[in-house]
Backbone as numpy.savetxt, mean C-alpha at the origin, in Angstrom:
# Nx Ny Nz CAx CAy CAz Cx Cy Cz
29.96 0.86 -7.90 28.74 1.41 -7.37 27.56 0.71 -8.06
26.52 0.48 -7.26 25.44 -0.29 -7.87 24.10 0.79 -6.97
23.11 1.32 -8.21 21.91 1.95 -8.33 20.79 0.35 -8.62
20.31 1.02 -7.22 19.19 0.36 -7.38 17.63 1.29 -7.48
16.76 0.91 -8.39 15.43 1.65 -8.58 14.43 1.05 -8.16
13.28 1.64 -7.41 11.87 0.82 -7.51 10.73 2.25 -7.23
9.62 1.40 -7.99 8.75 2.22 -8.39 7.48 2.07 -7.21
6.80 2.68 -6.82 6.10 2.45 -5.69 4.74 3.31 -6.35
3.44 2.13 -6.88 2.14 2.38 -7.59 1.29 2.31 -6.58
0.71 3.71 -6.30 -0.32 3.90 -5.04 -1.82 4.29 -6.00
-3.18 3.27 -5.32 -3.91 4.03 -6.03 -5.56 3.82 -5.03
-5.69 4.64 -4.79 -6.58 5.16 -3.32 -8.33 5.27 -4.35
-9.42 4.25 -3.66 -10.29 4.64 -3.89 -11.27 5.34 -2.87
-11.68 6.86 -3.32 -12.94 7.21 -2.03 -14.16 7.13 -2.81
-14.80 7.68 -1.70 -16.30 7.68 -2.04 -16.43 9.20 -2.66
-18.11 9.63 -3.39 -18.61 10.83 -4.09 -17.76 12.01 -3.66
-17.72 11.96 -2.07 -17.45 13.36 -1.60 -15.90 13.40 -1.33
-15.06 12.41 -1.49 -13.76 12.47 -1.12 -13.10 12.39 0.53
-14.41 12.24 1.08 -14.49 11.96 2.98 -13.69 10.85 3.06
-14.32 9.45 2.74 -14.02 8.22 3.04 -13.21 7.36 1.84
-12.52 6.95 2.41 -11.66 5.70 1.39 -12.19 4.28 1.74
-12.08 3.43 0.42 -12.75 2.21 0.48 -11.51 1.08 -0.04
-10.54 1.44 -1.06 -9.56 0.66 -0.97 -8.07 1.51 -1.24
-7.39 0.81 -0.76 -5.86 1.27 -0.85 -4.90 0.27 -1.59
-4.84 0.41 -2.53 -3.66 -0.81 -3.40 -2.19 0.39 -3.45
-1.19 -0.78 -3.25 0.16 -0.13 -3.24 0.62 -1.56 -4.05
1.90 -1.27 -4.99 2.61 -2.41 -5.58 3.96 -1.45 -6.16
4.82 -2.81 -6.19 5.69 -2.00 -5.97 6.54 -3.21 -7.07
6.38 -4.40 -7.06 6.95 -5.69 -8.04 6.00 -6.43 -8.27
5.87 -6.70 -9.67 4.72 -7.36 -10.38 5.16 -8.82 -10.27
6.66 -9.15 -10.25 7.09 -10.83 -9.77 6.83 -11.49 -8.96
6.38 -10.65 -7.73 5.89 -11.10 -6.15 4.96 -11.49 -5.86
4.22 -12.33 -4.94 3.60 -12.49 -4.36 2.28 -11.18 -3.61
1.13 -11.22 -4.04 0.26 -10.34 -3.64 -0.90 -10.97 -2.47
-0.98 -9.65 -1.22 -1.55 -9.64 -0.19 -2.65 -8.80 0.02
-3.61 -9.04 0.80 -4.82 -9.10 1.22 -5.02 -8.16 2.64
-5.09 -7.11 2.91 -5.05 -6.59 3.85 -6.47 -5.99 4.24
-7.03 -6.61 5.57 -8.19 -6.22 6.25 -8.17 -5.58 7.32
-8.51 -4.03 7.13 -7.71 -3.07 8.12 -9.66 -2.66 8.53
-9.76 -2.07 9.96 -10.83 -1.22 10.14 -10.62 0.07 10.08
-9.96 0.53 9.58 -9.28 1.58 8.87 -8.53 2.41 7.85
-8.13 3.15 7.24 -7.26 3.49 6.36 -6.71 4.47 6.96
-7.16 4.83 8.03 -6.42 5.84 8.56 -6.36 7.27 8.05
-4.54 7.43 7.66 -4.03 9.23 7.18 -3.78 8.78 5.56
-3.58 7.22 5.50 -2.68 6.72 4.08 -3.55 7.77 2.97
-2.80 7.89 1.85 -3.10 8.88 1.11 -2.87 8.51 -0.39
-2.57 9.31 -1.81 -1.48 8.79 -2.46 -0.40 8.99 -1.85
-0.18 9.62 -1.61 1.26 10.06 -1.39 1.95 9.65 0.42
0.72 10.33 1.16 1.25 10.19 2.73 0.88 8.82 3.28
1.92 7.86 3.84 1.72 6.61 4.62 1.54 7.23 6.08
0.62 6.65 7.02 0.10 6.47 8.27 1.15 5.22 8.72
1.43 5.50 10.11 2.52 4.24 10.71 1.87 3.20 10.28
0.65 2.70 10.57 0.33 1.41 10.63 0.62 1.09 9.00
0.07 1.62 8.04 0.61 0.90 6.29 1.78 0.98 6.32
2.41 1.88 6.91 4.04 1.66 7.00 4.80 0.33 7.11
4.16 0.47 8.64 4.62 -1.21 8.93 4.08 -2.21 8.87
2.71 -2.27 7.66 2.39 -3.26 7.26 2.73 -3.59 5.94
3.19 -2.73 4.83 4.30 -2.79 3.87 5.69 -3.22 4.00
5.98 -2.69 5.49 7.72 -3.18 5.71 7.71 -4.88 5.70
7.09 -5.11 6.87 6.75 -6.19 6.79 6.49 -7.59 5.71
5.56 -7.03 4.78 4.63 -7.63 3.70 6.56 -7.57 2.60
6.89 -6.79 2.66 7.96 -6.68 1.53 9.55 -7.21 2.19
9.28 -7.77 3.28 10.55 -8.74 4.26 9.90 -10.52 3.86
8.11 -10.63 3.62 8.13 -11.43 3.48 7.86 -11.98 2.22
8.27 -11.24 1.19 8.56 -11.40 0.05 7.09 -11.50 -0.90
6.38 -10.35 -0.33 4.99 -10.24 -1.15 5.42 -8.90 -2.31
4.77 -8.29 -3.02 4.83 -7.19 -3.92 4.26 -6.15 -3.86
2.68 -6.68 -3.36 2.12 -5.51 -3.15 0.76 -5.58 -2.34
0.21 -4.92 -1.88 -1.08 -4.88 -0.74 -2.23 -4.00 -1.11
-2.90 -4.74 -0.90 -4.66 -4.13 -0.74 -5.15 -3.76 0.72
-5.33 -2.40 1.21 -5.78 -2.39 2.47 -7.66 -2.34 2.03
-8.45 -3.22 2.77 -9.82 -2.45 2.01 -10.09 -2.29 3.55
């Protein structure tokens, strides 16, 4: 049997009132390759809750062998 672990570092900036978000960094391997994501949105993403679209722009980003993403 083989355990595999990974750590998944979410860290969400908003504005004064907690309304609006301005960046979204997720990382997940510090060995990898890091990406640049220009969304007109952030959507539902949260710490914790992913929105489809970061979903499958993480699935993606981590098939093509990046580490971790900035949505701003």
């Amino acid at each position: 049997m083989k355990i595999i672990k990974c750590t998944l570092r979410t860290e969400v900036t908003y504005d004064e009132e907690m309304k609006n978000k301005y960046v979204v960094k997720k990382e997940w391997d510090k060995n990898k390759r890091k990406a640049l994501i220009l969304m007109k949105s952030a959507g539902l993403t949260d710490e914790i809750v992913q929105d489809q679209t970061t979903m499958y722009v993480m699935n993606n980003l981590a098939k093509l062998g990046y580490n971790r993403c900035r949505n701003l």
